[in-house]
C-alpha positions in Angstrom: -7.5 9.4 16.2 -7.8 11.5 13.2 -8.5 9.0 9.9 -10.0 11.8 7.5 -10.6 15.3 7.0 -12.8 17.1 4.5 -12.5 20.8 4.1 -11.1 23.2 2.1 -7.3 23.6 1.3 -6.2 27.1 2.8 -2.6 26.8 1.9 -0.2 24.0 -0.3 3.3 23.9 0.8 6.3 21.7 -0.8 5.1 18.7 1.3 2.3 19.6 3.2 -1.0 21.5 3.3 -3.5 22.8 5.6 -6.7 21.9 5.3 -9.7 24.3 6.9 -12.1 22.2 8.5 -15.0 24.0 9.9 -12.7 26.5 10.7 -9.8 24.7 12.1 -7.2 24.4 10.4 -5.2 21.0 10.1 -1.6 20.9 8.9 -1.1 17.5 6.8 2.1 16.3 5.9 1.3 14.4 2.7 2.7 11.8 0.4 3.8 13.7 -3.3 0.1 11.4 -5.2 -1.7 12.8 -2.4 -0.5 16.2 -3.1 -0.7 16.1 -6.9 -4.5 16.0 -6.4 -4.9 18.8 -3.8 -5.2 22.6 -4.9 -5.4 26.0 -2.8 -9.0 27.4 -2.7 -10.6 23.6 -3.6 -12.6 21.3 -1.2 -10.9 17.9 -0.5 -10.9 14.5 1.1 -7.8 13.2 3.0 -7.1 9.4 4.1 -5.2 10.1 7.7 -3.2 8.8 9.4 -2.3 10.2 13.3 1.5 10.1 14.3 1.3 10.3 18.2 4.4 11.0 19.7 5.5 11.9 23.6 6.5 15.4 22.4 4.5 16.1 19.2 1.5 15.0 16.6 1.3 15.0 13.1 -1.0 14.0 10.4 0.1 12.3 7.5 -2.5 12.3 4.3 -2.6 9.9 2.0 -4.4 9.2 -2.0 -5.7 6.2 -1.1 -6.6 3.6 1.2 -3.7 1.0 -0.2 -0.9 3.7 0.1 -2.0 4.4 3.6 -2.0 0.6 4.3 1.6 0.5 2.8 3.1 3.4 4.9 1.7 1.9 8.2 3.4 -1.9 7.3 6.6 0.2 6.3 6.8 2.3 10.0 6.6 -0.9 11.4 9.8 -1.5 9.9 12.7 -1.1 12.9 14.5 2.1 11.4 12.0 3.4 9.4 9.8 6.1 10.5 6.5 8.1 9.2 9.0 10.8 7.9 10.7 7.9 6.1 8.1 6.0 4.9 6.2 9.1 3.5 9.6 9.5 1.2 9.5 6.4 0.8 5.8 6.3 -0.9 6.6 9.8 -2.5 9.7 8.3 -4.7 7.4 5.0 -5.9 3.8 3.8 -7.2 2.7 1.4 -4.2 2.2 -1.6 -6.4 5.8 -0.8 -7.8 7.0 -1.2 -3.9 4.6 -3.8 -3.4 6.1 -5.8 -6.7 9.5 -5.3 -5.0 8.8 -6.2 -1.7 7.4 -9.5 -3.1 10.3 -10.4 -5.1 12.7 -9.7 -2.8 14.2 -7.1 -5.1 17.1 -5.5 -2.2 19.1 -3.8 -5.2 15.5 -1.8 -6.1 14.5 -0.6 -2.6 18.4 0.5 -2.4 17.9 3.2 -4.9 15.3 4.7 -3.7 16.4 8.0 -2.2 17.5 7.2 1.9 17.4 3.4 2.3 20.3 1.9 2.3 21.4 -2.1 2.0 20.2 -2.8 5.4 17.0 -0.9 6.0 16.4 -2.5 2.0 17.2 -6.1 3.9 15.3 -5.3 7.0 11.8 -4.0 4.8 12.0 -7.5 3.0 12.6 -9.9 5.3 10.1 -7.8 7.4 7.1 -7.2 5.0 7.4 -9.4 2.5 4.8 -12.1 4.9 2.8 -9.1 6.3 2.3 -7.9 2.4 0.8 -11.2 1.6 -1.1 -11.6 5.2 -2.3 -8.1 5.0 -3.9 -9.0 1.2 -5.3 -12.1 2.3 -6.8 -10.9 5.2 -8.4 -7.4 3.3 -9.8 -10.0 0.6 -11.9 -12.0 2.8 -13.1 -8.9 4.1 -13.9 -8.1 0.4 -14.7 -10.7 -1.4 -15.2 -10.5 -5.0 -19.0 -10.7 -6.4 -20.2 -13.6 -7.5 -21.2 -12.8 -10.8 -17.2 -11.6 -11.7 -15.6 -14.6 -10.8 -15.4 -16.9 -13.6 -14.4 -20.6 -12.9 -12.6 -22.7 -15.2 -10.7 -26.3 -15.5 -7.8 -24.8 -13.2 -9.5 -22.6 -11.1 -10.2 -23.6 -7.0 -10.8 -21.5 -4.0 -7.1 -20.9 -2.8 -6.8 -19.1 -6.7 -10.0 -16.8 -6.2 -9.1 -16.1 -3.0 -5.3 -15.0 -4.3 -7.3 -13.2 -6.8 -9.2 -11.2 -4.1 -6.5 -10.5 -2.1 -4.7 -8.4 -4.8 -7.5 -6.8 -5.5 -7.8 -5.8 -2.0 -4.6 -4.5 -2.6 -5.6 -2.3 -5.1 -4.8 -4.3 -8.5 -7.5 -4.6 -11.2 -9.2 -8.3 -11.4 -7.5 -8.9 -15.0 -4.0 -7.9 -13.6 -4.6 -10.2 -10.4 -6.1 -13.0 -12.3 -2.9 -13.0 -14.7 -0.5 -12.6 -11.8 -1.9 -15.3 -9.6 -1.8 -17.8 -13.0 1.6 -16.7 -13.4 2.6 -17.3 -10.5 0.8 -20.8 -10.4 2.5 -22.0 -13.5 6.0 -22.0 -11.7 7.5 -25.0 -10.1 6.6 -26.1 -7.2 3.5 -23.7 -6.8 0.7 -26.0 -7.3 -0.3 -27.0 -3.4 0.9 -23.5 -1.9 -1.6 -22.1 0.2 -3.4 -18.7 -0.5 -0.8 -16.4 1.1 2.2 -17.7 -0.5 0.6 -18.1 -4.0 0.0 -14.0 -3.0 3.5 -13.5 -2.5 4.4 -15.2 -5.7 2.0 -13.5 -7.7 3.1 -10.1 -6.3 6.2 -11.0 -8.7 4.2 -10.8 -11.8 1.8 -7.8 -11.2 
């Protein structure tokens, strides 16, 4: 499977381009971030992702690691498809979708352009573990350096490892940090393990 392509960009369309790589050229159907940083006549990097279907493939391109990550959790959505979920990504900031997805926010997804009460429902209930489990998983794979984690009276391992789980996801360590002691300072929250205290603190980033 295709998973990146550097070349030059021959031709920017509306939602796609075609990238000339070593003289092939690849058409890439790409989210609107991804786009905004692509120009006709420049040489370019593209995160891919390969769509392989009984009568057709297509390459979807992406900015970034994280909004590739999100568009694959949100295909696996029942009813939503890689057309949908690159709409999906080019109508909202992934850690806008990801803030929504973790606060169960159904009246937000619902005015995003094409998703409608029930696909809304269906992406929550859905995702809103797999966000979490996805983070957790891609910050122990990543954990943070030493020498940046800073422990105090409160802190313990299921906090830093929150902490490096939004960071996997993208966020900066000041925003995680805040998030994850935001989230801790609710009711109820002290004795949560990592993944939920993720999926709390996905509320507050």
């Amino acid at each position: 499977m295709i998973a990146h392509l550097k070349g030059q960009i021959l031709e920017k369309h509306l939602h796609s381009v075609i990238i000339d790589v070593s003289g092939v050229g690849y058409e890439v159907i790409c989210t609107l971030s991804c786009l905004a940083g692509l120009s006709e006549g420049e040489s370019a990097s593209i995160i891919i992702h390969t769509d392989v279907k009984e009568d057709s493939i297509r390459l979807y391109g992406f900015s970034d690691f994280l909004e590739k990550q999100i568009f694959l959790l949100l295909v696996a959505v029942k009813g939503v498809g890689a057309k949908s979920g690159t709409e999906i990504l080019s109508q909202i900031d992934c850690r806008a979708l990801l803030r929504i997805i973790g606060g169960a926010d159904v009246t937000a997804l619902t005015r995003l352009k094409g998703i409608g009460k029930k696909t809304a429902e269906r992406i929550i209930v859905e995702l809103k573990d797999k966000v979490s489990d996805f983070a957790v998983t891609a910050g122990h794979s990543s954990p943070l350096k030493v020498e940046t984690i800073r422990y105090d009276a409160e802190s313990s391992s299921d906090t830093e490892d929150a902490v490096a789980a939004l960071e996997a996801l993208g966020f900066p360590q000041a925003e995680a940090r805040a998030a994850v002691q935001s989230a801790l300072q609710q009711e109820g929250t002290s004795n949560l393990p990592v993944g939920e205290i993720v999926k709390e603190a996905l509320r507050y980033v």
